[in-house]
N, C-alpha and C positions, 0 to 999 in steps of 0.2 A: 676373277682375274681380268685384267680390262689390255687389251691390246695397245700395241705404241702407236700414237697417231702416225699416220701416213701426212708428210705433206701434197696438200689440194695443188700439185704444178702439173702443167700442162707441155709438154715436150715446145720446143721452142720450133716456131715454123720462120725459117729464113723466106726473104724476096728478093729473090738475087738479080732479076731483071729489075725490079723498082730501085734496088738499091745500087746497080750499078751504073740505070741510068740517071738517079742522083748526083751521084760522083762525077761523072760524066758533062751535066745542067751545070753544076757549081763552077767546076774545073773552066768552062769554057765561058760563063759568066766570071769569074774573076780573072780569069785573064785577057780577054778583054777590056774588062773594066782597067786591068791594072796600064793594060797601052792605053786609054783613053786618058788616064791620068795622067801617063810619062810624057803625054804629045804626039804621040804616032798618028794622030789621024786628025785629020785635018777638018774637024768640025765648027761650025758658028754657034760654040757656045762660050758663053763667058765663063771668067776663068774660077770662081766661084759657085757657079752650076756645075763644069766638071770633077771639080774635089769633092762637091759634097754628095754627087750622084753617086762619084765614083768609088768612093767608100762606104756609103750607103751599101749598093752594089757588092761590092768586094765581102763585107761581112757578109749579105744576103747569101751569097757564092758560098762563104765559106758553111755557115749554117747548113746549108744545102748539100755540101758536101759530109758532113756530120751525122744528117740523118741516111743519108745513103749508107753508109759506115753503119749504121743502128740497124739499118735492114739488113744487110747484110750478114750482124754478127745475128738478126734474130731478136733486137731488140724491142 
């Protein structure tokens, strides 16, 4: 008689300091990027370096605040 497998899972270990200062990285990278795009700051960059940093950026931000979110839940 053969026993039921057990699944091989490992209790899930949260990083709550890595993952909140994620969220935190992300948050404060897209929002600034998101004023560097609306104009708030009065930089000497052309106006085609700022859109395309700034959403570069902005998605970077957001990814970043995603994986914060994954540590968190333990992912």
């Amino acid at each position: 008689m053969q026993r039921p497998r057990q699944p091989d899972r490992e209790p899930r270990r949260r990083k709550v300091f890595k993952g909140v200062g994620g969220i935190a990285q992300g948050a404060l990278l897209t929002a600034v990027d998101v004023s560097l795009l609306a104009g708030w700051w009065a930089l000497p960059l052309g106006p085609e370096t700022a859109k395309v940093g700034s959403v570069v950026s902005i998605v970077t931000g957001i990814g970043t605040i995603m994986a914060g979110v994954g540590d968190l839940r333990g992912e």
